[in-house]
LUMPAKE-443106 format. One record per atom (N, C-alpha, C): residue number from 0; residue in three letters; atom name; y negated, z, x negated. Coordinates in nm, 3 decimals. Layout:
(node NUM, "ALA", "CA", (Y, Z, X))
...
END
This chain:
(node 0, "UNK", "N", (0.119, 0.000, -0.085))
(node 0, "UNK", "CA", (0.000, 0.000, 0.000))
(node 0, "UNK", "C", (-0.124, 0.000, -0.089))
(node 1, "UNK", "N", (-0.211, -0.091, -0.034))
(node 1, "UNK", "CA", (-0.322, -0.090, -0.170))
(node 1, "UNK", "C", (-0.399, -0.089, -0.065))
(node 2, "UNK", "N", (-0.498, 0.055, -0.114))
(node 2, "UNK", "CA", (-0.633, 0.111, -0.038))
(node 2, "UNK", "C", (-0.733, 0.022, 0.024))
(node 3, "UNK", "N", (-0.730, -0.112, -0.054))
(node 3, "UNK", "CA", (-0.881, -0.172, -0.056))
(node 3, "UNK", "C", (-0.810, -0.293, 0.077))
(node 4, "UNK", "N", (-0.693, -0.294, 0.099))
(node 4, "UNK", "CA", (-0.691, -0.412, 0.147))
(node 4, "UNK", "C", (-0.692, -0.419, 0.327))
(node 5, "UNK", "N", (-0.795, -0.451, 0.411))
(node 5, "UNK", "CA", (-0.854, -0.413, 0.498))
(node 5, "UNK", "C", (-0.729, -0.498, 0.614))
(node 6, "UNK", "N", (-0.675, -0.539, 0.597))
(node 6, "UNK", "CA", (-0.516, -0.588, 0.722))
(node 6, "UNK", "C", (-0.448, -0.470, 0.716))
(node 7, "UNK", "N", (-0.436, -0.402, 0.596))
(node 7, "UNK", "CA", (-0.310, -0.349, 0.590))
(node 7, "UNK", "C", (-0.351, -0.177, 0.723))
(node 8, "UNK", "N", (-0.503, -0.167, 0.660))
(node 8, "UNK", "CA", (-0.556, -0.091, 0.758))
(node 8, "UNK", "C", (-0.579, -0.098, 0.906))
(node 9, "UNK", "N", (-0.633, -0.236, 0.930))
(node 9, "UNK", "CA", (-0.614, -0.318, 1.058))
(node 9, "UNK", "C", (-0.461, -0.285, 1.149))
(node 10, "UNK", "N", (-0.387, -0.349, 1.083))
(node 10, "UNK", "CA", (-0.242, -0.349, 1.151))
(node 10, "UNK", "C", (-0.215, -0.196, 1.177))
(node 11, "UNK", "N", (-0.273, -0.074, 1.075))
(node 11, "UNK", "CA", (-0.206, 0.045, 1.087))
(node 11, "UNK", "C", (-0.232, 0.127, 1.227))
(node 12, "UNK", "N", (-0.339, 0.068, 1.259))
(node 12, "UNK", "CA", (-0.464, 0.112, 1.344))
(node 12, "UNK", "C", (-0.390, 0.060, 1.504))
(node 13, "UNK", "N", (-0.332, -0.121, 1.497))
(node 13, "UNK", "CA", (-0.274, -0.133, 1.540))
(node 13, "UNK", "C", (-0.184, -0.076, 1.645))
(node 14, "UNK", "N", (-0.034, -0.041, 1.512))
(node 14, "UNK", "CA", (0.039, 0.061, 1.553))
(node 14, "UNK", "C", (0.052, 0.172, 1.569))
(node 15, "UNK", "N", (-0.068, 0.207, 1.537))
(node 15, "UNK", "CA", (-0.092, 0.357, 1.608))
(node 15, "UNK", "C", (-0.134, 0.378, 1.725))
(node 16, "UNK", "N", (-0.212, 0.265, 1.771))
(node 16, "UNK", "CA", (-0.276, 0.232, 1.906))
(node 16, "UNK", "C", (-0.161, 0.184, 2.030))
(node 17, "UNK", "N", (-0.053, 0.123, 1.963))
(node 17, "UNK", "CA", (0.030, 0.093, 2.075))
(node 17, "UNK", "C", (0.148, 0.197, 2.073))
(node 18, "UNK", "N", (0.184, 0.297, 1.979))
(node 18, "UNK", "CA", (0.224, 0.462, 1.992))
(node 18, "UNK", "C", (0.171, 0.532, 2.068))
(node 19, "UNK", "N", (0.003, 0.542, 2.111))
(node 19, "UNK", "CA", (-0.043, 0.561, 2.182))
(node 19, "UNK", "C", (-0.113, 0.690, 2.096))
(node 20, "UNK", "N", (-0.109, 0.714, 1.989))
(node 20, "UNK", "CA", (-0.166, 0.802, 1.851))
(node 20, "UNK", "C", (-0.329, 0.752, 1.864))
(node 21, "UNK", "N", (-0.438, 0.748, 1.921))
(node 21, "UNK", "CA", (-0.560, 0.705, 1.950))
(node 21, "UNK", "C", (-0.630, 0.754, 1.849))
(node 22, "UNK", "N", (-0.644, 0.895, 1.852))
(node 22, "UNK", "CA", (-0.691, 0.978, 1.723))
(node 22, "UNK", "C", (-0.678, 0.935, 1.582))
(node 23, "UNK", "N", (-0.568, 0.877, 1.549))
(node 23, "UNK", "CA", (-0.518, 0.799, 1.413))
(node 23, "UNK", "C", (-0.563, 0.686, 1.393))
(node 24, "UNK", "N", (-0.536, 0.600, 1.562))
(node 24, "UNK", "CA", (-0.559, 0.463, 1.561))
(node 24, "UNK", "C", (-0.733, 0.458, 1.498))
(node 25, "UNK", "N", (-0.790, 0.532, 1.549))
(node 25, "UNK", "CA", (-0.973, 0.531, 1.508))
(node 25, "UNK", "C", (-0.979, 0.550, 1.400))
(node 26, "UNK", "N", (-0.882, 0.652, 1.312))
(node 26, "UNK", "CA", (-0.934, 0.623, 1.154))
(node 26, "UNK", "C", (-0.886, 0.519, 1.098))
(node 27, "UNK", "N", (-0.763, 0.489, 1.130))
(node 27, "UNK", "CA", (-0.731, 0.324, 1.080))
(node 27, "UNK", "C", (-0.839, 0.218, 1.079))
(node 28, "UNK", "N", (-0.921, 0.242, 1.168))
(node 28, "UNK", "CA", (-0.993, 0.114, 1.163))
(node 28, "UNK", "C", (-1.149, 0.126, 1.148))
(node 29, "UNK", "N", (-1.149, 0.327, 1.145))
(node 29, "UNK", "CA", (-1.255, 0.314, 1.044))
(node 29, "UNK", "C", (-1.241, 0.311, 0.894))
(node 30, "UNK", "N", (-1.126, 0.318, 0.882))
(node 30, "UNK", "CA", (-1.101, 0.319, 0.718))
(node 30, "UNK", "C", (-1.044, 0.149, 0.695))
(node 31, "UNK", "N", (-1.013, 0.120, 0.763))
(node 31, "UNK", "CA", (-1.043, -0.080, 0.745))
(node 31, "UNK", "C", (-1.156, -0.145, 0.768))
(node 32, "UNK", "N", (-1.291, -0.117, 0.827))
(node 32, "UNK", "CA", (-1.419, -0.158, 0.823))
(node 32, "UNK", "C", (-1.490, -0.059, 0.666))
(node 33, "UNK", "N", (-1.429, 0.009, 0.637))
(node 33, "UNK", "CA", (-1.476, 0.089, 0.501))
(node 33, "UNK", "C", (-1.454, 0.025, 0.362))
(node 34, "UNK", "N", (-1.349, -0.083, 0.420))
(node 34, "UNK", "CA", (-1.303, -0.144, 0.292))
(node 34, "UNK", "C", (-1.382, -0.320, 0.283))
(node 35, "UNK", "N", (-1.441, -0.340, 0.396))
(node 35, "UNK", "CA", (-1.526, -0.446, 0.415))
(node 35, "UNK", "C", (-1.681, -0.423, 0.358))
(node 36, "UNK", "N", (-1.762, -0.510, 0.275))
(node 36, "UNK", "CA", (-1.827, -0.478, 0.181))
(node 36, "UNK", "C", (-1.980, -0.473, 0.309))
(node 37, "UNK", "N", (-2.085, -0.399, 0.279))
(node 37, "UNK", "CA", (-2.173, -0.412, 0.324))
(node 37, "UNK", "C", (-2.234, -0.565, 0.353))
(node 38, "UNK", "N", (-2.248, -0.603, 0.459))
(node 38, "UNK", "CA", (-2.326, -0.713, 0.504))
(node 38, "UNK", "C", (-2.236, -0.814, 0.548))
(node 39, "UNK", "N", (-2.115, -0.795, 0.507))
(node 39, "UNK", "CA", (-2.029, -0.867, 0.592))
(node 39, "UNK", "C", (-1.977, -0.879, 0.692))
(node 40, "UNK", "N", (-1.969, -0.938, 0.795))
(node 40, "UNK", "CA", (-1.924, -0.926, 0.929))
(node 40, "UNK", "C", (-1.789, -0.976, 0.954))
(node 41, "UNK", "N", (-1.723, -1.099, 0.851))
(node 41, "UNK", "CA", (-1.586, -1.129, 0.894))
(node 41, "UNK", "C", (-1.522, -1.179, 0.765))
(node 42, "UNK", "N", (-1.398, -1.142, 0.807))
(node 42, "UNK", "CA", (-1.311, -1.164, 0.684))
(node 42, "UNK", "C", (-1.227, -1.250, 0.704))
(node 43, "UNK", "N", (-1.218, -1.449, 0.651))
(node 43, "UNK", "CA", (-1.175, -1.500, 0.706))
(node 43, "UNK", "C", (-1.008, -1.497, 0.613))
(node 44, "UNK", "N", (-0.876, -1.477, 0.667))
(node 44, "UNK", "CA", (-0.815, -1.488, 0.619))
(node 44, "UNK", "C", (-0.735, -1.613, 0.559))
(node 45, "UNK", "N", (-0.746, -1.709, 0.630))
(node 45, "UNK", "CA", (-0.724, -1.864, 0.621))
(node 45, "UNK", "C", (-0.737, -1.878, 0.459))
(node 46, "UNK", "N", (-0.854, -1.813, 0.391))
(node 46, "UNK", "CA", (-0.859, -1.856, 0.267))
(node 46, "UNK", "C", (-0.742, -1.847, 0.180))
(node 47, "UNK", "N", (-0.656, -1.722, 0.212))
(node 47, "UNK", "CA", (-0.531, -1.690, 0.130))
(node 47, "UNK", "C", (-0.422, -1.754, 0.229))
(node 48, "UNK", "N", (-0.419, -1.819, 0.323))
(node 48, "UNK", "CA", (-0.320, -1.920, 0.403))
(node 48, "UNK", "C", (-0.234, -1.786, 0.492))
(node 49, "UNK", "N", (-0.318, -1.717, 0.533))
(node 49, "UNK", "CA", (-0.255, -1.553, 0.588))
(node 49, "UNK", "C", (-0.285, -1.656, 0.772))
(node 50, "UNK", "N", (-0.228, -1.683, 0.805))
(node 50, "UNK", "CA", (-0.247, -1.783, 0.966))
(node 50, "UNK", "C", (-0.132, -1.758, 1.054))
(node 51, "UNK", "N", (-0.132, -1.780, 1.182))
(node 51, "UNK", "CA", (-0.039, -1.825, 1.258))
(node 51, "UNK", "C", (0.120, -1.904, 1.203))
(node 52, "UNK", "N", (0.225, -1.862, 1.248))
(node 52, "UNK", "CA", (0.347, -1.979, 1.232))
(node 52, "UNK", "C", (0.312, -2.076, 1.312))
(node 53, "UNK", "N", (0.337, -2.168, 1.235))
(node 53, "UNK", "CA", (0.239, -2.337, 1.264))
(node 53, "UNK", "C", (0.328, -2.392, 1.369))
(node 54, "UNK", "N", (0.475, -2.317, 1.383))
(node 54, "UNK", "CA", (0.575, -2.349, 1.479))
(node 54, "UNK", "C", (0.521, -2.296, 1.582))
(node 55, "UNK", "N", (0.494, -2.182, 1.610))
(node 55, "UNK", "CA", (0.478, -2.119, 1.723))
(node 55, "UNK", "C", (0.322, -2.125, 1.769))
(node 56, "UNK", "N", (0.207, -2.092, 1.646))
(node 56, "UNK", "CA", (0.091, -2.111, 1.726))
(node 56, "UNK", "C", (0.021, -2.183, 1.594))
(node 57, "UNK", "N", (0.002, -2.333, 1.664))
(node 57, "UNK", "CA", (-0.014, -2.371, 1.523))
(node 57, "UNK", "C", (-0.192, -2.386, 1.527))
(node 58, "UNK", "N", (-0.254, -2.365, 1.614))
(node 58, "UNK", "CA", (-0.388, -2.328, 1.611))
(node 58, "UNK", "C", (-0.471, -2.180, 1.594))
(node 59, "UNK", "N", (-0.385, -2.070, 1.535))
(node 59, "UNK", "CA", (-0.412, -1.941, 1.541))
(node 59, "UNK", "C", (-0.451, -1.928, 1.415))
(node 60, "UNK", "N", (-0.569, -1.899, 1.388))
(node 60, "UNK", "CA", (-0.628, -1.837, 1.227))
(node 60, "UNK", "C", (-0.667, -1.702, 1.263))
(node 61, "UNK", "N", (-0.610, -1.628, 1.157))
(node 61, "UNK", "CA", (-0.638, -1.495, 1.180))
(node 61, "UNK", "C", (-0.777, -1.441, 1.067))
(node 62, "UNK", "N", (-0.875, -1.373, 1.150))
(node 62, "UNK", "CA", (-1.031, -1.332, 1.108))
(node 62, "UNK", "C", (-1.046, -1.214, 1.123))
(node 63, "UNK", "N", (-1.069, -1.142, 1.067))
(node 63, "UNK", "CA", (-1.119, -0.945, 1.098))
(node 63, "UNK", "C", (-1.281, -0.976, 1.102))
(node 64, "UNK", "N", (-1.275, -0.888, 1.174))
(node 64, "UNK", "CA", (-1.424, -0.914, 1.264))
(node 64, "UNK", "C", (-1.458, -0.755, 1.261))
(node 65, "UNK", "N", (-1.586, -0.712, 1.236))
(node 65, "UNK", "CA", (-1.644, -0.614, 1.189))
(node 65, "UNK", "C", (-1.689, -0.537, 1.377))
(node 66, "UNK", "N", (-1.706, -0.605, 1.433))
(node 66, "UNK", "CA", (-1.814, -0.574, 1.544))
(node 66, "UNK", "C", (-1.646, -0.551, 1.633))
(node 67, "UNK", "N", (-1.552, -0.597, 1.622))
(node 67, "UNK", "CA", (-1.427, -0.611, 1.686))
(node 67, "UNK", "C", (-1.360, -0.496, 1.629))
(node 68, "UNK", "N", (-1.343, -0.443, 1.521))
(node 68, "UNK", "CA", (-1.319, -0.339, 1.491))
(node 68, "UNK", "C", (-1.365, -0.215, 1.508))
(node 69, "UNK", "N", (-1.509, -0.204, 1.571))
(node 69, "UNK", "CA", (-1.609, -0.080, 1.627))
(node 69, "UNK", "C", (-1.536, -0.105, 1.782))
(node 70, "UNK", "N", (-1.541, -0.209, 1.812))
(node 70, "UNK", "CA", (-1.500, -0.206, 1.941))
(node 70, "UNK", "C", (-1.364, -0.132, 1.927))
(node 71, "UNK", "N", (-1.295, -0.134, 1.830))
(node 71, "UNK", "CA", (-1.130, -0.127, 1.877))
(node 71, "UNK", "C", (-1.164, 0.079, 1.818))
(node 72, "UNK", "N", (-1.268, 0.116, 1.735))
(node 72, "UNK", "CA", (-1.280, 0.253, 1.723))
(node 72, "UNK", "C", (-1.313, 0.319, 1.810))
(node 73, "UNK", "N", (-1.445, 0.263, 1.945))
(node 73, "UNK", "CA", (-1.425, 0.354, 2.037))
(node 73, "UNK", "C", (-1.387, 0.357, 2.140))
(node 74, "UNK", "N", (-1.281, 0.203, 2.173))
(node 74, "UNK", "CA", (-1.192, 0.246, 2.260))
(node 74, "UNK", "C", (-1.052, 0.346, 2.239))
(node 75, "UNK", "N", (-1.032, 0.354, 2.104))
(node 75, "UNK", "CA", (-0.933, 0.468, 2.086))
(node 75, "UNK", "C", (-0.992, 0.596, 2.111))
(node 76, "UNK", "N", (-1.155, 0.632, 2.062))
(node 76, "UNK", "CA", (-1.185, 0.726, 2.090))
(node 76, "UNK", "C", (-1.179, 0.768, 2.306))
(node 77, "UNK", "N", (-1.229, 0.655, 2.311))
(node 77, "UNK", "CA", (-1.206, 0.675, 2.484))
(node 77, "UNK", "C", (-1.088, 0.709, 2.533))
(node 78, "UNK", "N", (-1.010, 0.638, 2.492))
(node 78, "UNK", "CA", (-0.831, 0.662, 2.501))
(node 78, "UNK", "C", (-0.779, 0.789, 2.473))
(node 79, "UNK", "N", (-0.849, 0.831, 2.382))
(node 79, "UNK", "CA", (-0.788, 0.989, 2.310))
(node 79, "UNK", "C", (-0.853, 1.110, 2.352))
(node 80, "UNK", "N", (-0.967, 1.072, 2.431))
(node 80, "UNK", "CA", (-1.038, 1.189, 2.521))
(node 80, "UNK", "C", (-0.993, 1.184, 2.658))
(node 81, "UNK", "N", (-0.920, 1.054, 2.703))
(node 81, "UNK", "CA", (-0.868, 1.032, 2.832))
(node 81, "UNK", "C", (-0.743, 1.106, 2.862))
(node 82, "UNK", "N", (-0.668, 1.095, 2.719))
(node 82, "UNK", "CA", (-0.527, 1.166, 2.710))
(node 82, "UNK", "C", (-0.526, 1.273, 2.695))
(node 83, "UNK", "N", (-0.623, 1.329, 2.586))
(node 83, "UNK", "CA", (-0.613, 1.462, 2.555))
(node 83, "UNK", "C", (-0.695, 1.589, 2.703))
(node 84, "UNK", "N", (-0.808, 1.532, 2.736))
(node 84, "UNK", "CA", (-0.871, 1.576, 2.818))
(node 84, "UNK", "C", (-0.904, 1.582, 2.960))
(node 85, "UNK", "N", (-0.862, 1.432, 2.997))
(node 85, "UNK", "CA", (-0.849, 1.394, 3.112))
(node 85, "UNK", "C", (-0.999, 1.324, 3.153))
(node 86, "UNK", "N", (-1.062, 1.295, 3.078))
(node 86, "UNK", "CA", (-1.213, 1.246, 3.076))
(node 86, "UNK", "C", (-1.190, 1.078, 3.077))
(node 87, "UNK", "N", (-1.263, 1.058, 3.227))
(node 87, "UNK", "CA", (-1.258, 0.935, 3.254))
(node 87, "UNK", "C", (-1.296, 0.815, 3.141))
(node 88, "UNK", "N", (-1.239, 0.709, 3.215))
(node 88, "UNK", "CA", (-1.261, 0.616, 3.110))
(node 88, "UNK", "C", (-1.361, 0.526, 3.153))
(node 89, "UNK", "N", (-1.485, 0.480, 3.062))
(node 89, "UNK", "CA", (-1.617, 0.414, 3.103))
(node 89, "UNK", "C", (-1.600, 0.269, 3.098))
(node 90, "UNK", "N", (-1.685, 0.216, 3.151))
(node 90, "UNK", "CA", (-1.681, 0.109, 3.225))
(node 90, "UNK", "C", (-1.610, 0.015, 3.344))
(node 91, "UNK", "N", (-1.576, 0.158, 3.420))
(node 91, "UNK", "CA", (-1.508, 0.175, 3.552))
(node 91, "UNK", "C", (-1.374, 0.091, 3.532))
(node 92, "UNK", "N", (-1.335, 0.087, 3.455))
(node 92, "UNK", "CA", (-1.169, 0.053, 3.441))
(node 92, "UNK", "C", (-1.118, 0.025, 3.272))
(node 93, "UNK", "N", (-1.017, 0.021, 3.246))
(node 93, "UNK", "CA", (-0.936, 0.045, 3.134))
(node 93, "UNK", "C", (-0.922, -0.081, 3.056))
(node 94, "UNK", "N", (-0.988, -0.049, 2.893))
(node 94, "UNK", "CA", (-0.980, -0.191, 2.834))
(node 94, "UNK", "C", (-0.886, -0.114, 2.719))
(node 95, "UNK", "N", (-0.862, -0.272, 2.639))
(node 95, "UNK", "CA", (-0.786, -0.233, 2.531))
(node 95, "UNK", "C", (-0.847, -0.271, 2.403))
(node 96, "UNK", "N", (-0.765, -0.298, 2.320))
(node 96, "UNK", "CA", (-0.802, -0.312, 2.202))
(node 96, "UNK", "C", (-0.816, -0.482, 2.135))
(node 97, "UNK", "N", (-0.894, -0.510, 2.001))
(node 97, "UNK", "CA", (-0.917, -0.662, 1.968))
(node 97, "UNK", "C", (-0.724, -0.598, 1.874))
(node 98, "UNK", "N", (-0.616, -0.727, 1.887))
(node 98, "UNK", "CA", (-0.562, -0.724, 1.796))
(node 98, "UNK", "C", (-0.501, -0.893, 1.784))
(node 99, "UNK", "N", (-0.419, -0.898, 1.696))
(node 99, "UNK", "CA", (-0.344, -1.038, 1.710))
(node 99, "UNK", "C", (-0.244, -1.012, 1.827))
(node 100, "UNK", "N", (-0.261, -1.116, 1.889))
(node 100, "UNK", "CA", (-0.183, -1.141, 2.041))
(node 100, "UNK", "C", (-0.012, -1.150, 1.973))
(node 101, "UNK", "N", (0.040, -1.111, 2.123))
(node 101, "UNK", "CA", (0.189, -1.090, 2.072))
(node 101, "UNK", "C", (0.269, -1.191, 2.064))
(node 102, "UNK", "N", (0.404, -1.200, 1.974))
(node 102, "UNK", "CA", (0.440, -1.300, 1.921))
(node 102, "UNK", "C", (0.396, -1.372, 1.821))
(node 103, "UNK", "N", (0.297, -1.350, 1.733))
(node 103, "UNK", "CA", (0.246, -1.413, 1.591))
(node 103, "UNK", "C", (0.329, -1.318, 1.448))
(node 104, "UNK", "N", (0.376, -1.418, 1.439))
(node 104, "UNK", "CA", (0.436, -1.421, 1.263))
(node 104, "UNK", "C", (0.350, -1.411, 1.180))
(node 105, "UNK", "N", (0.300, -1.399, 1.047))
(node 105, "UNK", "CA", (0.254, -1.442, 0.958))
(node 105, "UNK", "C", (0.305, -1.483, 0.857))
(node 106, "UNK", "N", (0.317, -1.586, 0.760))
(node 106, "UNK", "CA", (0.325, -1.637, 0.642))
(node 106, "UNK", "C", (0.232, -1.675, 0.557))
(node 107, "UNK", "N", (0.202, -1.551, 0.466))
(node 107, "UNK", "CA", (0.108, -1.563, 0.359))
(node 107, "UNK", "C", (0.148, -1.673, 0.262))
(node 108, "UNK", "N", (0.101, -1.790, 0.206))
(node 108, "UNK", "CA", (0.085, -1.908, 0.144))
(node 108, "UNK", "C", (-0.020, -1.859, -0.007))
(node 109, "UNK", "N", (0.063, -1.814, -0.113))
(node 109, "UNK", "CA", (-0.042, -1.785, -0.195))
(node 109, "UNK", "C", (-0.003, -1.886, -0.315))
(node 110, "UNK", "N", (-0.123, -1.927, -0.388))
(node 110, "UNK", "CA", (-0.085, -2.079, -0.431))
(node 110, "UNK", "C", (-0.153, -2.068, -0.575))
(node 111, "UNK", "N", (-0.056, -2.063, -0.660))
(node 111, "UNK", "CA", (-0.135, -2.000, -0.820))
(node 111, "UNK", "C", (-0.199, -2.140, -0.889))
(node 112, "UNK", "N", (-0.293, -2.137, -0.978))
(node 112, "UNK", "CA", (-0.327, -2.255, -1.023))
(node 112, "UNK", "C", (-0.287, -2.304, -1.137))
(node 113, "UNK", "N", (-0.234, -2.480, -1.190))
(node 113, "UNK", "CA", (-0.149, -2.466, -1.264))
(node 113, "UNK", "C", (-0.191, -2.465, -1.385))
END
């Protein structure tokens, strides 16, 4: 696991969010927007060939998105005051989280120079 690398945080955040761990899920993904450098807003992964299986979705590029990741921190926080407390959830009904839609593979394509 290497600290700096902001998927690995993403995904953790993820599966903590669909455990239903909300409390965890929020530091996951504040500690994956922590690893994104000031002033940046998206991290396109395409550059390292990190994409969709071209079989299954062959138009899916996967992007971490800074403003998508605040979103996905305080809906866990909403989630985790809903569970723990019983404190309604705002915006008069129940959202979820930004993640990669289900059923996506990845195959990282890393390509050394010769």
């Amino acid at each position: 696991m290497e600290p700096s690398c902001s998927v690995l945080w993403y995904y953790l955040g993820c599966v903590s969010w669909e455990l239903q761990e909300y409390r965890q899920a929020k530091l996951y993904f504040e500690a994956c927007e922590s690893t994104i450098d000031k002033g940046i807003e998206n991290i396109d992964y395409r550059d390292v060939g990190f994409h969709g299986d071209p079989n299954l979705f062959p138009d899916y590029e996967f992007v971490l998105n800074r403003t998508e990741l605040r979103w996905n921190g305080q809906q866990c926080f909403f989630w985790w005051q809903h569970k723990k407390h019983g404190a309604p959830l705002p915006y008069g009904r129940p959202y979820g989280i930004n993640w990669v839609p289900g059923g996506h593979t990845f195959r990282v394509n890393f390509q050394t120079n010769p």
